[in-house]
C-alpha positions as CSV (number, residue, x, y, z in Angstrom):
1,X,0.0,0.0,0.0
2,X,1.6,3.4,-0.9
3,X,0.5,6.6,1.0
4,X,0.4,9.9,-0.2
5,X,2.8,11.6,1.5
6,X,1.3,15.3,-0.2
7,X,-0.8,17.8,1.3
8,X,-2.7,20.4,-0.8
9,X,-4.4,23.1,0.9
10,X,-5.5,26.8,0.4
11,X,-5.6,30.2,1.6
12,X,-6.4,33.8,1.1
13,X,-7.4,32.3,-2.8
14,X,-4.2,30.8,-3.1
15,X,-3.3,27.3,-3.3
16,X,-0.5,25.2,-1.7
17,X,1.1,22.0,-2.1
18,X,3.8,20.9,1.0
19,X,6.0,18.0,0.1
20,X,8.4,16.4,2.9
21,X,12.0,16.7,1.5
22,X,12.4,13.2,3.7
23,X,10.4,10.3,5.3
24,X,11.3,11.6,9.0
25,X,9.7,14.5,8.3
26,X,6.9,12.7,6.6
27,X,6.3,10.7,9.8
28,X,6.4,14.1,11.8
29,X,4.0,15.9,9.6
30,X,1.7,12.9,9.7
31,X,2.0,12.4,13.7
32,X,1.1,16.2,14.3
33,X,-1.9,16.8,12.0
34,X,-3.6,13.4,13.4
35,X,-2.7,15.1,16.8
36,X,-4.1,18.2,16.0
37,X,-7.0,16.0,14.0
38,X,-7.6,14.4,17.4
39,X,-7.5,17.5,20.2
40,X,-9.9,19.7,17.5
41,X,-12.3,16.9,17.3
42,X,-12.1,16.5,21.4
43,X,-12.6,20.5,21.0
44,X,-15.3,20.7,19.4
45,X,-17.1,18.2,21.4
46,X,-16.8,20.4,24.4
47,X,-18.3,23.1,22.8
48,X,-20.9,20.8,21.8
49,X,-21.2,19.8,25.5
50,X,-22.6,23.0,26.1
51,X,-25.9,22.9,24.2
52,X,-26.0,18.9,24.5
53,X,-25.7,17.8,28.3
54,X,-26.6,14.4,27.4
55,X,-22.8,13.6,26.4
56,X,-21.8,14.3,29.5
57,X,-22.6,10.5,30.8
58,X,-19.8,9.3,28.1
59,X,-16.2,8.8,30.4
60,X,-14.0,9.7,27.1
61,X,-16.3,12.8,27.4
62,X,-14.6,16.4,29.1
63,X,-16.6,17.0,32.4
64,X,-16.9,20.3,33.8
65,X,-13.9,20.9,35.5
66,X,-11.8,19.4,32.7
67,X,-12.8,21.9,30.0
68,X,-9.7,24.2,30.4
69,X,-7.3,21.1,30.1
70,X,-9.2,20.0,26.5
71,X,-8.5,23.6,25.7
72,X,-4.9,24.0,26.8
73,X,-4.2,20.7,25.0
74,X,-6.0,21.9,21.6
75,X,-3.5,25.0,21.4
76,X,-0.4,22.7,22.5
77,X,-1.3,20.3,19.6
78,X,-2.2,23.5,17.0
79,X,1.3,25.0,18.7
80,X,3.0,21.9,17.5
81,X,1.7,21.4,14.6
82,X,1.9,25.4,13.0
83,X,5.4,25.6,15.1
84,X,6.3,22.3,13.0
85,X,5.3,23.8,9.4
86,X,7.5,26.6,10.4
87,X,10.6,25.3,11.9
88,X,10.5,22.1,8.9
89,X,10.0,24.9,6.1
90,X,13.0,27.0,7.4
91,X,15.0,23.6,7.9
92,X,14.6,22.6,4.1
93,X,12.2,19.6,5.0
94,X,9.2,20.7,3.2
95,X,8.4,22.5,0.7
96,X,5.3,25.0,0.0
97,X,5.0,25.0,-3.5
98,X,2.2,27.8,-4.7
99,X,-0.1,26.3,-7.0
């Protein structure tokens, strides 16, 4: 099975392509987004918490008291993955190619 190791987003009408120069970086890339894939889902959940109450019987579920840690941990894994982009774009190991 081959994976593509491309991704193609947009912004402000333009489009971009980042490529990993390497397989390390690759693997990084891959390991933050599902991070930050995983703390925006929790994130939104807790804001959906707030008009559905009924999710609050779920144990995977933030209770009240644990809403600020689901938040802190969102902006550590956005932190990571934006200060990743940045510091592997400087480094060489990707590249944003306009499109």
């Amino acid at each position: 099975m081959i994976m593509e190791s491309t991704v193609t987003t947009s912004a402000n009408g333009n489009s971009w392509e980042v490529i990993p120069a390497n397989t390390f970086a690759g693997v990084i890339l891959g390991v933050l987004f599902v991070y930050l894939f995983f703390r925006h889902f929790m994130f939104v959940l807790m804001f959906a918490d707030l008009i559905l109450g009924w999710l609050r019987k779920f144990n995977w579920f933030p209770k009240e008291g644990k809403r600020m840690k689901t938040f802190i941990h969102w902006i550590v894994a956005l932190t990571l993955f934006l200060g990743f982009l940045l510091l592997a774009g400087s480094a060489g190991w990707l590249e944003f190619i306009p499109q």
